[in-house]
C-alpha positions in Angstrom: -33.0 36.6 -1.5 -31.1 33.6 -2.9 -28.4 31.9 -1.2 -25.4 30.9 -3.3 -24.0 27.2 -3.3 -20.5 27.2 -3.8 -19.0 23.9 -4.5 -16.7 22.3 -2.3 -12.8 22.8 -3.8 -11.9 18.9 -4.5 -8.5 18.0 -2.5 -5.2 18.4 -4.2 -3.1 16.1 -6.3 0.5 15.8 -5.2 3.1 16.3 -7.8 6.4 14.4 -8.0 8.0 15.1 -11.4 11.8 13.2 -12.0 13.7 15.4 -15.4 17.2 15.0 -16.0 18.3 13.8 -12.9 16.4 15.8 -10.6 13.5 16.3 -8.6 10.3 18.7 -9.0 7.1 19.4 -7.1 4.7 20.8 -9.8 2.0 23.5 -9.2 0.0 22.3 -11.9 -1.9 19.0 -11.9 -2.6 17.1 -15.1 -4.2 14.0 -13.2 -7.2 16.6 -12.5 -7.1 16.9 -16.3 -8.0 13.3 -16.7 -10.0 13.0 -13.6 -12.5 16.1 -15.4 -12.1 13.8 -18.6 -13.4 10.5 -17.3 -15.9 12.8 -15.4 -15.4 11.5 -11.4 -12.3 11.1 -8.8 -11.4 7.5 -7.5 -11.0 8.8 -4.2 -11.9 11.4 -2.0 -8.5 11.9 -0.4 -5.0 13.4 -1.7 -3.0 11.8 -4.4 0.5 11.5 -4.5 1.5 11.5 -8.7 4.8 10.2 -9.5 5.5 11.6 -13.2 8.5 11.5 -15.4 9.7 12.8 -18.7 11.4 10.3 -20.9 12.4 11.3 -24.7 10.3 14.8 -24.3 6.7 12.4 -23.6 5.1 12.7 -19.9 4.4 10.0 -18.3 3.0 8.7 -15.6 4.7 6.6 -12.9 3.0 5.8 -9.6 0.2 6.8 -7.9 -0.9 6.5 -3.9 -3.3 8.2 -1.4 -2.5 10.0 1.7 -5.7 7.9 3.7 -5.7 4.1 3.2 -8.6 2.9 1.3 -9.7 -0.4 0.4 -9.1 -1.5 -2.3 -5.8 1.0 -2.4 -5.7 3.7 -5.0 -2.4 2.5 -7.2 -1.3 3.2 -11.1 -2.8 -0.8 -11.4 -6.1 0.3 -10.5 -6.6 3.2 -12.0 -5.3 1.9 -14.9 -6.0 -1.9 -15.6 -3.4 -2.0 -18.9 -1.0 0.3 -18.9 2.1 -1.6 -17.2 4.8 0.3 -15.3 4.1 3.4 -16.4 1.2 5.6 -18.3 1.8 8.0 -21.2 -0.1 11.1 -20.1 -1.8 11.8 -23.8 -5.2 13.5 -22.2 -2.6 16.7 -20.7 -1.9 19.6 -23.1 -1.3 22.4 -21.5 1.5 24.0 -19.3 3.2 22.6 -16.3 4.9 24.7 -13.6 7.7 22.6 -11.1 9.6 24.0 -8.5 13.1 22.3 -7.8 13.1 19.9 -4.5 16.4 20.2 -3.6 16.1 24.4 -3.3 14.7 26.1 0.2 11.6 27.9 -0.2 13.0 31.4 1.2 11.7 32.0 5.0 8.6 34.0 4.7 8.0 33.6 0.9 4.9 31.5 -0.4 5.8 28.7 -2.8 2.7 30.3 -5.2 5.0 33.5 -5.2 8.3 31.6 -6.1 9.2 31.6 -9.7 9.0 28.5 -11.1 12.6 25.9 -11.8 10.9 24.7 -14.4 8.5 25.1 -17.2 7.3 22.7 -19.7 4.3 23.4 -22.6 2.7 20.0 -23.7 0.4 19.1 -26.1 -0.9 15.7 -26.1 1.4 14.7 -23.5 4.2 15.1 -25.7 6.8 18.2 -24.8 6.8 21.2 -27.3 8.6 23.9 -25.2 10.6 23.8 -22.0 12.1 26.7 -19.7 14.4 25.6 -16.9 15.9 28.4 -15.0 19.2 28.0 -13.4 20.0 29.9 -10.3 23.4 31.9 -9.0 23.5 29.8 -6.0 26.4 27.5 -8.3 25.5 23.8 -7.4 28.8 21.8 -8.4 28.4 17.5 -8.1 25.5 18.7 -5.7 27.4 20.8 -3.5 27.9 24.6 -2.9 31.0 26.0 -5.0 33.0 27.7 -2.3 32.1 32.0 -2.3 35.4 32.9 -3.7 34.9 30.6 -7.0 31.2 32.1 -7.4 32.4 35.6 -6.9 35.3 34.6 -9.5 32.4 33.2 -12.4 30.1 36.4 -11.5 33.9 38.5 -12.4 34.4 36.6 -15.7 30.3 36.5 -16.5 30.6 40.5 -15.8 34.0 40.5 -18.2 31.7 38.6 -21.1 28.8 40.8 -20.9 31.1 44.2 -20.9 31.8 43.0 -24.5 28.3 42.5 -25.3 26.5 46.0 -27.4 24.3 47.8 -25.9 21.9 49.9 -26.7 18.3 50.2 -28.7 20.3 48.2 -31.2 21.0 45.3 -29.6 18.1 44.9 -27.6 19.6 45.2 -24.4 17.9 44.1 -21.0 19.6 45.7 -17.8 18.0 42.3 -16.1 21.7 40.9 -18.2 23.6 42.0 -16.0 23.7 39.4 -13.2 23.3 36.6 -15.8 25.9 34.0 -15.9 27.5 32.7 -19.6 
């Protein structure tokens, strides 16, 4: 009978991503992806990961730890030239963020939420991006009062009645409670 060793799951990196003006937490962590690159961790702890997008690139911003540790985990140390900021070349792959300013419903799982935002990288560099916008009708950061939401849900409604239907027109009854 053999016993199985199963290897310890490494902590998690913290993901702060800023994108047009507004805040994510990412699911996915491309700092792992470089960590598995340069083949060890600089720490044993959590990492906080400050990212941003600037001109479609990702890039790296700031970097701490949750437990102090001497010498400090910062973007400096890890990376002795980069300046302010490091351009995130090793990461192709997809990258899942979930909006900081939205609630996470009571009783629904972050993992279960659908994600804000999606962006497909290759090299760092963006080559697709999906950014869902939800009915909740944010105006200047505030909540548009219920009668002007019910009012652009009555004039999306009026658009879509002139839109064809059918096998044709590749309909999707999911249109229906989409806002133009």
């Amino acid at each position: 009978m053999s016993s199985q060793i199963h290897p310890a799951t490494p902590p998690r990196v913290r993901n702060l991503l800023s994108h047009r003006n507004r805040e994510f937490h990412l699911l996915d962590e491309p700092l792992e992806h470089y960590f598995q690159l340069i083949g060890q961790r600089p720490c044993k702890g959590e990492i906080t990961a400050e990212w941003e997008i600037e001109d479609g690139w990702l890039y790296l911003t700031g970097l701490s730890t949750a437990e102090p540790q001497d010498p400090p985990l910062t973007l400096d140390r890890l990376f002795p030239f980069a300046g302010r900021r490091v351009f995130a070349a090793w990461y192709s792959g997809q990258i899942r963020g979930l909006r900081r300013d939205r609630p996470i419903m009571p009783g629904m799982d972050s993992a279960r939420r659908y994600p804000d935002l999606i962006l497909s990288l290759h090299c760092g560099h963006i080559e697709s991006m999906s950014q869902v916008h939800r009915n909740d009708l944010m105006a200047g950061g505030r909540r548009v009062p219920a009668r002007a939401a019910e009012s652009l849900s009555q004039a999306s409604a009026k658009v879509l009645a002139f839109m064809p239907r059918g096998a044709d027109a590749n309909w999707n009854p999911g249109w229906q409670g989409a806002l133009v």
